[in-house]
C-alpha positions as CSV (number, residue, x, y, z in Angstrom):
1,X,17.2,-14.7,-26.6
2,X,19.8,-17.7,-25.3
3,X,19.6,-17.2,-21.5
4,X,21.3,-20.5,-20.8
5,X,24.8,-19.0,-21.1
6,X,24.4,-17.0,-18.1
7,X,24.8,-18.7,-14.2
8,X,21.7,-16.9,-13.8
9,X,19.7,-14.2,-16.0
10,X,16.3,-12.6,-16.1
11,X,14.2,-10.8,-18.4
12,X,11.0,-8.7,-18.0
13,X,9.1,-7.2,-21.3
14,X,6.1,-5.0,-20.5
15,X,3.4,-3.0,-22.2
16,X,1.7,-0.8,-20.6
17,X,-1.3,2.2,-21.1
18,X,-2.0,5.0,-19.0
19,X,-5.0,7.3,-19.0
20,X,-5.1,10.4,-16.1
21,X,-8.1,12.8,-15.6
22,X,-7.3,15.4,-13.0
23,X,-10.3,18.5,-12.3
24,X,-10.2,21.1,-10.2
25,X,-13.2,23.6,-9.8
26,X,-13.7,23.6,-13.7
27,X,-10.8,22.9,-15.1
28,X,-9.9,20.1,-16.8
29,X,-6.9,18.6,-17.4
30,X,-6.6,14.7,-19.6
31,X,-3.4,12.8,-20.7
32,X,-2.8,9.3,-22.1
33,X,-0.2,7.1,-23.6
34,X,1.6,3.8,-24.0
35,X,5.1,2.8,-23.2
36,X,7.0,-0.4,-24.0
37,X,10.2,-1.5,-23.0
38,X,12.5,-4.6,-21.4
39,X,14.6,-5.0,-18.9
40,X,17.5,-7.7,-17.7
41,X,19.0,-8.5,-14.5
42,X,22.0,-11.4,-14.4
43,X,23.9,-12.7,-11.4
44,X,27.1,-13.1,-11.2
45,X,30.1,-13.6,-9.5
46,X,28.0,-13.2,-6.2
47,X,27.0,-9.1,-7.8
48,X,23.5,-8.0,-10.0
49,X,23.7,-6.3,-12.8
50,X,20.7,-4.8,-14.0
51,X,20.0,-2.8,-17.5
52,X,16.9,-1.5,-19.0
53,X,15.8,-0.2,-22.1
54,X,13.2,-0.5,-25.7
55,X,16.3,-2.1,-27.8
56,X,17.8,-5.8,-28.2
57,X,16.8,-7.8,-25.5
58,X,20.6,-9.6,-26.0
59,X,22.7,-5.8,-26.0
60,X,20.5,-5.7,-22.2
61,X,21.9,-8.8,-21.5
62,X,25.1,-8.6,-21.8
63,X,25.3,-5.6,-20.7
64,X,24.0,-6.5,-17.2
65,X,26.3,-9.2,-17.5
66,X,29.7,-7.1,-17.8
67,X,27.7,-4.5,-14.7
68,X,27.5,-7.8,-12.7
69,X,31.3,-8.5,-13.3
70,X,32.3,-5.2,-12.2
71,X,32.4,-6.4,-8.5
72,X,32.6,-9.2,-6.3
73,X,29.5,-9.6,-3.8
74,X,28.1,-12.5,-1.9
75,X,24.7,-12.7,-3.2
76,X,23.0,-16.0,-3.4
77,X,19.6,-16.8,-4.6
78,X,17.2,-20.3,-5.5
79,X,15.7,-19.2,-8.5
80,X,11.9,-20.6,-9.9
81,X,11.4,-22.1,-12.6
82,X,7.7,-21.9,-13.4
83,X,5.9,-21.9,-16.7
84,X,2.7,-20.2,-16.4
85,X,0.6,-18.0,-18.4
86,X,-1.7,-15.7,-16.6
87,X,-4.9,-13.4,-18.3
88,X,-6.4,-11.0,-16.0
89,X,-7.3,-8.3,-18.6
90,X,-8.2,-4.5,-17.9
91,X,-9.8,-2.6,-20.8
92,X,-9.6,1.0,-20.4
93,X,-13.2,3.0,-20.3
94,X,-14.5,5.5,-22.7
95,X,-12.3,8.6,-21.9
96,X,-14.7,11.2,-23.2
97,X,-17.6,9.3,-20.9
98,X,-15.5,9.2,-18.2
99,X,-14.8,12.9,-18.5
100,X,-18.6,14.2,-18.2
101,X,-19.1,11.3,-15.4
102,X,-16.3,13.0,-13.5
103,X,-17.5,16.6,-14.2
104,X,-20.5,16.0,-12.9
105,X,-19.2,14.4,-9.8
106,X,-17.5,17.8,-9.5
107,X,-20.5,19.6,-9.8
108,X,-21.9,17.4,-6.9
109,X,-19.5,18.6,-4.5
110,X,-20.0,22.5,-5.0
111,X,-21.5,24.2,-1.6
112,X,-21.5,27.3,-0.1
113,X,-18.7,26.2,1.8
114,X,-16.6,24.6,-0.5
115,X,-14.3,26.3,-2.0
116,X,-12.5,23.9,-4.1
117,X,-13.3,20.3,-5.4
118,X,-10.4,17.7,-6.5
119,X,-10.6,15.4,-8.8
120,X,-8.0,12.0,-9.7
121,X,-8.7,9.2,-12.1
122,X,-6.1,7.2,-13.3
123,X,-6.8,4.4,-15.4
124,X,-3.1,1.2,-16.2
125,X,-3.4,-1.4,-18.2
126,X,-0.5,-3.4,-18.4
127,X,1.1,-6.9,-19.9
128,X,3.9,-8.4,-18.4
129,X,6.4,-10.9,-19.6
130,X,8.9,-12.9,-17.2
131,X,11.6,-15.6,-18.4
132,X,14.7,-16.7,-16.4
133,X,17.0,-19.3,-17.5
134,X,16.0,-21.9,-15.2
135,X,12.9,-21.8,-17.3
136,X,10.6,-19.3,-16.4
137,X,7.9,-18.1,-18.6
138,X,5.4,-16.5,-17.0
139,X,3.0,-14.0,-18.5
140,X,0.5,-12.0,-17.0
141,X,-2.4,-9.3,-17.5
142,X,-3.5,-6.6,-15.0
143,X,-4.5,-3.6,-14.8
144,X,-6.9,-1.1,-12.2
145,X,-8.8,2.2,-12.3
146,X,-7.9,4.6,-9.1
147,X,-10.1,7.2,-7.7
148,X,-9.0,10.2,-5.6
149,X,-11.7,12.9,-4.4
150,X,-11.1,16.1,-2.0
151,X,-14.1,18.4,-1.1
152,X,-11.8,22.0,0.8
153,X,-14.0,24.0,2.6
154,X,-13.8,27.0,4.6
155,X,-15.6,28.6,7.1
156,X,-14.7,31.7,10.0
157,X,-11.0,31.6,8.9
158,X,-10.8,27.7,9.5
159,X,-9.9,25.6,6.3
160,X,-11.0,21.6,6.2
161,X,-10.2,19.0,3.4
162,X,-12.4,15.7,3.2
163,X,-10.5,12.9,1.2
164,X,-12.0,9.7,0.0
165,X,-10.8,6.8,-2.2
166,X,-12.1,3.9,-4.2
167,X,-10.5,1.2,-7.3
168,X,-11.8,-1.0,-9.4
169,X,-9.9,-3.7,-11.1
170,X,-12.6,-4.3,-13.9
171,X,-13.0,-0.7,-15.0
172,X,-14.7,3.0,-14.4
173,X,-18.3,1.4,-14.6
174,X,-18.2,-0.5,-11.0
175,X,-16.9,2.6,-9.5
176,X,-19.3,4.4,-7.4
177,X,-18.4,8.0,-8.5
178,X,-20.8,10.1,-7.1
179,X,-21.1,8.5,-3.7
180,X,-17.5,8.8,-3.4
181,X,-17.3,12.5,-3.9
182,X,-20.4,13.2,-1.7
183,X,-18.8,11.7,1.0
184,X,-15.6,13.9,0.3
185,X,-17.7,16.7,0.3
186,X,-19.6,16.0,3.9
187,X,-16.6,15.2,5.4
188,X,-15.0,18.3,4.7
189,X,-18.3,20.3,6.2
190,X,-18.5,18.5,9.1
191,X,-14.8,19.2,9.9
192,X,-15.6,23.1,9.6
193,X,-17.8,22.6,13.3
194,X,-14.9,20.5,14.7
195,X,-13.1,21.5,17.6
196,X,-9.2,20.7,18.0
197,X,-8.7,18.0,20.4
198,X,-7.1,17.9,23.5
199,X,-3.3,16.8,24.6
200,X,-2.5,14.0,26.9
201,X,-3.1,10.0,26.8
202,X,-6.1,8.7,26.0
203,X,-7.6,5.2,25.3
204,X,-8.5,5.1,22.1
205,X,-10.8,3.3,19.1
206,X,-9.3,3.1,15.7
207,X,-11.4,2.9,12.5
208,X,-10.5,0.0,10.0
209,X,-8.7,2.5,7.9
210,X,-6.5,3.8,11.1
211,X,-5.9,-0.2,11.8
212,X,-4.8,-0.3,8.2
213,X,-2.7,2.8,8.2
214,X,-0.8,1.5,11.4
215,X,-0.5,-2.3,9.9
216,X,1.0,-1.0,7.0
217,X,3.1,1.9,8.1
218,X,3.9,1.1,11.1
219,X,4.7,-2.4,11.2
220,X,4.6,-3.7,7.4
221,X,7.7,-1.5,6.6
222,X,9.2,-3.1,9.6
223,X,8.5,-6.5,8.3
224,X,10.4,-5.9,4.5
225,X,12.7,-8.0,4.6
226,X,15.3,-5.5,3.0
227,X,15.4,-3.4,6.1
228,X,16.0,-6.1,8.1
229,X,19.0,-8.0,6.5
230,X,20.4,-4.3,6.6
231,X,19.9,-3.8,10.2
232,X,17.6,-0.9,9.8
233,X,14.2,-2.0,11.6
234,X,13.6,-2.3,15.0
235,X,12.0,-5.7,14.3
236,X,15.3,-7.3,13.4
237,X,16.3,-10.0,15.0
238,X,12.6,-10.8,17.0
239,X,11.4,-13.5,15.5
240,X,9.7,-15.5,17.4
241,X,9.6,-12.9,20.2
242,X,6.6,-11.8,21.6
243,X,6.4,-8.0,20.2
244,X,2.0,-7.6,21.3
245,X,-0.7,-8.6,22.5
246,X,-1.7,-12.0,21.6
247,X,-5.0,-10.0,20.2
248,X,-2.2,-8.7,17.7
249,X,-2.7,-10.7,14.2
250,X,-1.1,-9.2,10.5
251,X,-1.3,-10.6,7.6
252,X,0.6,-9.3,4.1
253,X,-1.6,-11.2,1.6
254,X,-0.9,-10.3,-2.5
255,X,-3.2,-13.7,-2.9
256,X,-6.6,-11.7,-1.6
257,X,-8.5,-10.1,-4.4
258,X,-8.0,-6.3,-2.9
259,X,-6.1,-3.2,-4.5
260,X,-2.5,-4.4,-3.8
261,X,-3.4,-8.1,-5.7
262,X,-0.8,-10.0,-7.7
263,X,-0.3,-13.8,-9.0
264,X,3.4,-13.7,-9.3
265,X,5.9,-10.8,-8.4
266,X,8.2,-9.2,-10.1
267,X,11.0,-12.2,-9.7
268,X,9.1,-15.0,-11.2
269,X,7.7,-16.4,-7.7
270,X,4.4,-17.2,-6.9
271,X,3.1,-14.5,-4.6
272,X,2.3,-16.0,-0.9
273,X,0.6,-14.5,2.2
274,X,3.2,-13.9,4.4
275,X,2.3,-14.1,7.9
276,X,4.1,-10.8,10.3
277,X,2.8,-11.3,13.7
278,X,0.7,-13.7,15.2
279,X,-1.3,-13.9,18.1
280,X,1.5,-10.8,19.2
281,X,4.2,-13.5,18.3
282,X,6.5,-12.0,15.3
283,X,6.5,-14.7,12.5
284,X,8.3,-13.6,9.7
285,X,8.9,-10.8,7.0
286,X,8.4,-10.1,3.3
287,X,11.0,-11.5,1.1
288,X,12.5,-11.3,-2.3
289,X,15.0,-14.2,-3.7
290,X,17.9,-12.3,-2.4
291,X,16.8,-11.6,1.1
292,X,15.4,-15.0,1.6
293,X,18.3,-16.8,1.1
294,X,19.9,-14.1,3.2
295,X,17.6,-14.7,6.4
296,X,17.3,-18.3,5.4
297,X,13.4,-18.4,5.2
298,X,11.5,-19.1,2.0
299,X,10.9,-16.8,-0.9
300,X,7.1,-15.5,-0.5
301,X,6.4,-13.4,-3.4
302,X,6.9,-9.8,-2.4
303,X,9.2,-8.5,-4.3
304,X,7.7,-5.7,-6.9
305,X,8.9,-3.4,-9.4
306,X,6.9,-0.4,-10.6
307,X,7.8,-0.5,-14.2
308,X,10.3,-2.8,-16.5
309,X,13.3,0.1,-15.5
310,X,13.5,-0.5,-12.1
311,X,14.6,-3.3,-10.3
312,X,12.7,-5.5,-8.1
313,X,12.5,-4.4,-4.3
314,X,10.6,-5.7,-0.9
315,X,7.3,-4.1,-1.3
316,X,3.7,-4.9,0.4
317,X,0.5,-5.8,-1.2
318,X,-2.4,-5.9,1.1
319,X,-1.6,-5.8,4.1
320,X,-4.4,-6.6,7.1
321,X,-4.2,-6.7,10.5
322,X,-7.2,-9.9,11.2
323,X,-10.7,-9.5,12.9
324,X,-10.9,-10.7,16.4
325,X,-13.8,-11.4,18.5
326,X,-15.2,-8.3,20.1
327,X,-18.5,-7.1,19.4
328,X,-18.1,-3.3,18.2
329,X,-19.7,-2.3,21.5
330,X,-16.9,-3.9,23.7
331,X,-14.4,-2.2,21.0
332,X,-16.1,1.5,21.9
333,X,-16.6,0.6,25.9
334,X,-14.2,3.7,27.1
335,X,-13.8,7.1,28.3
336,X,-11.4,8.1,25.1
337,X,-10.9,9.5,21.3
338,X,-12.1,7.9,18.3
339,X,-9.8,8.2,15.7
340,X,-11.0,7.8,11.9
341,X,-9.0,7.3,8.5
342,X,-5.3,9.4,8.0
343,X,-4.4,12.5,6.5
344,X,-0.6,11.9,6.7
345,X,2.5,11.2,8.9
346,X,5.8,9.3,9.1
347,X,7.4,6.7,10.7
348,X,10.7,5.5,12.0
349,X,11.3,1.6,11.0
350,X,15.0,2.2,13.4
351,X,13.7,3.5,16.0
352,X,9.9,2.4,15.9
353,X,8.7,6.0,16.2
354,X,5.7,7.3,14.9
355,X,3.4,9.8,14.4
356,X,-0.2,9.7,12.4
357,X,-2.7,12.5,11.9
358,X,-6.0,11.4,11.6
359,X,-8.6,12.8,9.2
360,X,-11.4,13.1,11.8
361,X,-11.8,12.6,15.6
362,X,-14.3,11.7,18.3
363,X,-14.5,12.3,21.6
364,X,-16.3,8.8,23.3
365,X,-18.4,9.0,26.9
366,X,-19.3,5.6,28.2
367,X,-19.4,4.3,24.9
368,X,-21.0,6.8,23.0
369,X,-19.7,9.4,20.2
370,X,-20.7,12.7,21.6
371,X,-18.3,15.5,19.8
372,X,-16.5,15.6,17.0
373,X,-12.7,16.7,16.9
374,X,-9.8,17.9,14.0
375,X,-6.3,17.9,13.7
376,X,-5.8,14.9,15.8
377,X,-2.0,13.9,15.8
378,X,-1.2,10.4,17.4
379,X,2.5,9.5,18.2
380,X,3.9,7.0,19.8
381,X,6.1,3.5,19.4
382,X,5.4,0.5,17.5
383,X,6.3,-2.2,20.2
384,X,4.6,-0.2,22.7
385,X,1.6,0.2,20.8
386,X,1.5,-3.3,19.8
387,X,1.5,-4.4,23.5
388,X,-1.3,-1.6,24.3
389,X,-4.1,-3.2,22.2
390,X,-6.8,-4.5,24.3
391,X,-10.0,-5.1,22.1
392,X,-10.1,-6.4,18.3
393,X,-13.9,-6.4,16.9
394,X,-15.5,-8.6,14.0
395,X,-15.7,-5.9,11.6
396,X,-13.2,-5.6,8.4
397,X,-12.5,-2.9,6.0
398,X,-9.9,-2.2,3.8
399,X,-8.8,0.8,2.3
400,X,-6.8,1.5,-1.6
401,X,-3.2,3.4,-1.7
402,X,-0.4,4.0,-3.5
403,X,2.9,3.2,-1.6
404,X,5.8,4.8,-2.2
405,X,9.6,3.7,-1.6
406,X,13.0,4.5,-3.3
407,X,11.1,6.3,-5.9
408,X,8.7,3.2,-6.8
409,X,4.9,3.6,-6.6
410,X,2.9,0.4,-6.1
411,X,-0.9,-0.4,-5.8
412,X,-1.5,-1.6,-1.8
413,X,-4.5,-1.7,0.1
414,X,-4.8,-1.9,3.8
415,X,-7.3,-3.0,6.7
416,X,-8.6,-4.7,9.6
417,X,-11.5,-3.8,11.9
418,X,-12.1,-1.1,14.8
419,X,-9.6,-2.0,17.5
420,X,-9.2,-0.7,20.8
421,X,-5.4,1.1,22.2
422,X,-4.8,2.3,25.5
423,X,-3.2,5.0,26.2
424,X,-2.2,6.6,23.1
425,X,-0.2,10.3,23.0
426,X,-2.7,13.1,20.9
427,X,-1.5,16.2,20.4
């Protein structure tokens, strides 16, 4: 392929393997298969165009090239040039092994009370090729195993779901099946005594995985830089402005070894942590090569695609609101609700709005956890909530997902440690 004729041109060749094991109750359900295919994006007269497909990597080409033609826009990038090969290798696992592993974690999380167990394993393995004609070639392995339990049971007309979650980027043998699913299954039991919270404000505690649900929903989509440039977060325009506490620290990092990990995105450029807010100050957002140039800041690695037909968009990775220095006793020292891990919600990046239902509750007395509580909904604003936070403890924890946005799916992971929020709305 001659990519030198084009003012700018990209190419992306991928291989990839998938193997998904679903059970619920007894049943057992197994598929598996490879795909292969390329893609090419060229820039031109200030317009992309993008074309996908398994033929001629030159008929892609050009045909991006004539889509690109077919308008006249004002997009400007500063393309990288690195040559880099990268081996990060995932070898799938014994699917007939992984099976009876999974069965038998199944088996574990029968009860009298449970009246259903779920059971996800998905297994990718993928090999990536990137060239660009400023001289590109990068290359680059990866691959994860993701792990999905839910324990439903039911008791005096009340139904209760317990979720939990692991990964493993070297393969099903580091993942600790059967502790996963028991702790599905006593979640799920010790929902059934739970009593539905009360309404009002309340100081609160969150759990690293409620940190980590806020960081990413809340304010991570706010930082993509694609929602800024088109005027559609309420954090446009604030840099530099103080938007929290100074307690208030976040962090997008694809460089940390977690779930959402990545050497080079999906553009060619080397993957960066990008700092969000600092010390309450807001710092910056996550950019691809178009909405860099755009905002004037530099490129940081954060633009992904979730296969080689779609094109590249502003996407997290890990994203971690930092530890601070409270002891976890300081962090619990209210009269309030302790909220642990998330079951769902939505959020408003215009508006700031939003609203988070937590998997589990606590009601706190002088420090202590005293009675547990379900169905606790939390709404509120993401600058107000920012400026609320008034303890950060020492503790981290992070938490696998998979993030979903105009139709793409990516690997992420989110965290931080217990933090302390006055006055949150719980309904």
């Amino acid at each position: 392929m001659d990519l030198s004729k084009y003012d700018y041109a990209e190419v992306r060749i991928e291989e990839s393997s998938e193997s998904i094991t679903s059970i619920k109750n007894d049943e057992v359900s197994h598929s598996s298969g490879k795909t292969e295919g390329r893609c090419a994006r060229v820039l031109e007269n200030g317009s992309w165009g993008f074309a996908s497909g398994t033929g001629d990597v030159n008929i892609l080409l050009d045909r991006a090239q004539r889509l690109a033609r077919l308008s006249k826009g004002k997009i400007r990038i500063e393309p990288p040039g690195h040559r880099k090969e990268i081996v990060g290798r995932f070898e799938h696992g014994d699917s007939e092994g992984q099976i009876k592993a999974l069965l038998e974690a199944a088996r574990e999380m029968k009860g009298d009370a449970i009246t259903s167990q779920i059971i996800n394993y998905t297994e990718i393995a993928l090999k990536t090729g990137f060239y660009n004609s400023h001289g590109a070639r990068i290359i680059q392995e990866s691959g994860y195993g993701y792990l999905s339990c839910s324990a439903i049971a039911k008791s005096n007309g009340i139904i209760q779901r317990g979720s939990e979650r692991t990964w493993s980027r070297s393969g099903f043998q580091d993942i600790d099946l059967l502790a996963v699913a028991n702790k599905s299954k006593e979640k799920a039991l010790r929902l059934l005594k739970a009593e539905p919270p009360p309404k009002g404000r309340f100081d609160t505690v969150f759990d690293p995985e409620m940190t980590g649900v806020f960081s990413h929903e809340a304010v991570g989509h706010a930082c993509e830089a694609d929602s800024i440039v088109d005027g559609e977060s309420i954090l446009a325009g604030k840099t530099g402005r103080e938007i929290g506490t100074e307690l208030v620290t976040i962090v997008d990092d694809p460089t940390a070894t977690d779930f959402g990990h990545y050497v080079y995105d999906e553009e060619g450029v080397l993957a960066k942590p990008a700092v969000l807010i600092e010390k309450g100050i807001l710092k910056g957002y996550m950019n691809s090569l178009e909405t860099a140039c755009n905002l004037r800041e530099q490129p940081n690695g954060h633009a992904r695609a979730d296969s080689y037909d779609q094109v590249p968009i502003v996407r997290m990775s890990n994203t971690y609101f930092q530890k601070g220095d409270h002891s976890l006793q300081d962090v619990f020292d209210i009269d309030g609700i302790y909220l642990k891990g998330m079951k769902g919600g939505s959020v408003d990046t215009f508006s700031g709005g939003f609203m988070f239902k937590a998997e589990e509750a606590w009601e706190i007395k002088k420090g202590e956890r005293v009675k547990i509580m379900r169905d606790a909904v939390i709404s509120g604003n993401i600058l107000e909530t920012m400026a609320n936070v008034t303890a950060v403890g020492k503790d981290f924890g992070t938490s696998p997902g998979i993030c979903g946005k105009f139709g793409q799916s990516v690997p992420v992971s989110d965290g931080g440690p217990h933090i302390q929020v006055k006055g949150v709305a719980i309904g």
